[in-house]
C-alpha positions as CSV (number, residue, x, y, z in Angstrom):
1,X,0.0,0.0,0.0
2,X,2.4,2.2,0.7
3,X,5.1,1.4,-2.9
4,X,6.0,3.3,-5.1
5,X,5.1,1.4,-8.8
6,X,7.8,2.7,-11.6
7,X,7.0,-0.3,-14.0
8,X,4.3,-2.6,-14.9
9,X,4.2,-5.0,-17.6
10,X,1.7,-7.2,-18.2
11,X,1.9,-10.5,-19.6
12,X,-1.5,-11.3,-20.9
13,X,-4.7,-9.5,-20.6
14,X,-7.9,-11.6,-21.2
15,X,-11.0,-9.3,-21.8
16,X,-14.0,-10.0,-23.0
17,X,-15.0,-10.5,-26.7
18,X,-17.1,-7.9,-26.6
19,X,-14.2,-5.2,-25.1
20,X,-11.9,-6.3,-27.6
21,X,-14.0,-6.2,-30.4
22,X,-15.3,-3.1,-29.6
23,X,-11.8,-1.5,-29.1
24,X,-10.0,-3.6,-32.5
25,X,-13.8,-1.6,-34.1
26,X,-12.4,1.8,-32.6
27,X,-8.8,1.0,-34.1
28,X,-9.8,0.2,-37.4
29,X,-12.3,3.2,-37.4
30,X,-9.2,5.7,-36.7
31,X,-7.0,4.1,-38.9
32,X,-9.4,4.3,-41.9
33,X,-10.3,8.0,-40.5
34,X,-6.5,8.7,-40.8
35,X,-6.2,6.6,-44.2
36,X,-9.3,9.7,-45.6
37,X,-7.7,12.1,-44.3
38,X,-3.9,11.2,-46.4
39,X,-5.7,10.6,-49.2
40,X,-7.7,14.4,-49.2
41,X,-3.8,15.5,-48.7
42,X,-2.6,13.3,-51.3
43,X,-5.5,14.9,-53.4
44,X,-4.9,18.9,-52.5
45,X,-0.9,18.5,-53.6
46,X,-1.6,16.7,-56.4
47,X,-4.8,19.3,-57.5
48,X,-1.7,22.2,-56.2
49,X,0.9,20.2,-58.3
50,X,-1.2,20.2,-61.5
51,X,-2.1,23.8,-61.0
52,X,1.5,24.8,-60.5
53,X,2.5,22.5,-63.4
54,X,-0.2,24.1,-66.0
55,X,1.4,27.5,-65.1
56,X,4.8,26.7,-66.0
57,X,3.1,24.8,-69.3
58,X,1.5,28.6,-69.8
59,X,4.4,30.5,-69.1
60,X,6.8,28.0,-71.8
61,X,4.1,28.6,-74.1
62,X,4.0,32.4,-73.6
63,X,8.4,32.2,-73.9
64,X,8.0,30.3,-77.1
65,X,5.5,32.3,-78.4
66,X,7.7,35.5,-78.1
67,X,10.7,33.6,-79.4
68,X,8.8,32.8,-82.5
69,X,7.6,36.5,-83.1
70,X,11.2,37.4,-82.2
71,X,13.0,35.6,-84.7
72,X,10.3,36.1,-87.5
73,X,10.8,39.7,-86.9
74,X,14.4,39.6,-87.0
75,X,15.1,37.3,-90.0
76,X,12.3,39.2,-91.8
77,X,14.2,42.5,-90.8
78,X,17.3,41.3,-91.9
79,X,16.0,40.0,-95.3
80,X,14.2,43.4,-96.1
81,X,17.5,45.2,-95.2
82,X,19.4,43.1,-97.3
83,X,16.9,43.1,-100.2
84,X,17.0,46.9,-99.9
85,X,21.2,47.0,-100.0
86,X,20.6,44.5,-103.4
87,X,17.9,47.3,-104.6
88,X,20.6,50.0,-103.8
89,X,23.6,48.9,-105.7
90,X,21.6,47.7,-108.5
91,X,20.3,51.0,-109.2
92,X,24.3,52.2,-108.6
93,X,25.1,49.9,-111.2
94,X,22.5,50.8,-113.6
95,X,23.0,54.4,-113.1
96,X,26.6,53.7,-113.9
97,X,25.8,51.6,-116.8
98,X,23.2,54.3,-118.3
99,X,26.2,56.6,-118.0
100,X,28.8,54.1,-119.8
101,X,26.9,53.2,-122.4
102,X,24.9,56.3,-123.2
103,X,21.4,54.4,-123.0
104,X,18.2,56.7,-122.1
105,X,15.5,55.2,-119.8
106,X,13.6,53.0,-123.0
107,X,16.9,51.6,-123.3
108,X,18.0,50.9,-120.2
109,X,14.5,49.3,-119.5
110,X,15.5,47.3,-122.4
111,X,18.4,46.1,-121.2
112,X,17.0,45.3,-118.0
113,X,14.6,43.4,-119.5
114,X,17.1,41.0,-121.5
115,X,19.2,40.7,-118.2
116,X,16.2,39.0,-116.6
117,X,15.9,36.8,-119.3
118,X,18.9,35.6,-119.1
119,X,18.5,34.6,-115.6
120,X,15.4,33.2,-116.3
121,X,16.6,29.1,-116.7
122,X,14.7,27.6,-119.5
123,X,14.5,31.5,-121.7
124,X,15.3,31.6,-124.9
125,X,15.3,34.4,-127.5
126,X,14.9,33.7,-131.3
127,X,15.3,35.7,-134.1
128,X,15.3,35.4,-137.8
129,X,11.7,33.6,-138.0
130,X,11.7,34.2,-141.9
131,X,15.2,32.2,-142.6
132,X,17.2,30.1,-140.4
133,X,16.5,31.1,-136.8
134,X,19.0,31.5,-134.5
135,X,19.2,31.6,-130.5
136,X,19.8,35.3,-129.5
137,X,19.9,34.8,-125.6
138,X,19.8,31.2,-124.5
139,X,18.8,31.0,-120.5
140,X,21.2,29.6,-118.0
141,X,20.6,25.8,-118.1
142,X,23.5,24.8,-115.9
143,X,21.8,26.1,-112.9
């Protein structure tokens, strides 16, 4: 009566069926209360994963999308600027060559208009329709 108990084991405990079904009833209840409980967690980070994952799917989207437009804009700058140097020391060369060989506008139109066909790949120019006709220009076929 008067100890002092610091440790108790016990061996076996017999209860009744009806205590320790009730109490292996409460143990299953609050493990399947604690299994419903993970799975609505499991749930909210997945649900918070997808979310986080559609905006990063958004935002490379978005990134690609400026890329594109970027690139387009450049190459098609580039290509204009380059056309417009092409247009530039054509007309250098054909203001040269109108000087050189003395030719007014009809003529240099003329000429401009042979040069193309010669650059043309399958042009030719005949002449001489009422005797033997000859090739005048003959296109570039090698190309």
């Amino acid at each position: 009566m008067y100890a002092e108990c610091w440790g108790l084991q016990l061996m076996v405990i017999d209860l009744p069926d009806l205590f320790e079904n009730s109490i292996v009833h409460t143990q299953v209840q609050k493990q399947s209360v604690r299994t419903r409980q993970n799975e609505q967690i499991s749930t909210r980070i997945h649900a918070e994963t997808t979310v986080i994952m559609a905006e990063f799917d958004r935002k490379v989207k978005v990134l690609m999308a400026h890329g594109h437009a970027n690139y387009t804009f450049t190459t098609k700058q580039a290509q204009a600027h380059a056309q417009q140097k092409r247009i530039d020391v054509e007309s250098d060369i054909l203001g040269s060559l109108k000087d050189t060989l003395g030719l007014d506008a009809e003529g240099l139109v003329l000429y401009q208009k042979y040069g193309a066909l010669y650059d043309l790949d399958t042009a030719n120019i005949y002449y001489g329709f009422g005797g033997p006709s000859q090739v005048m220009i003959q296109g570039n076929v090698a190309r």
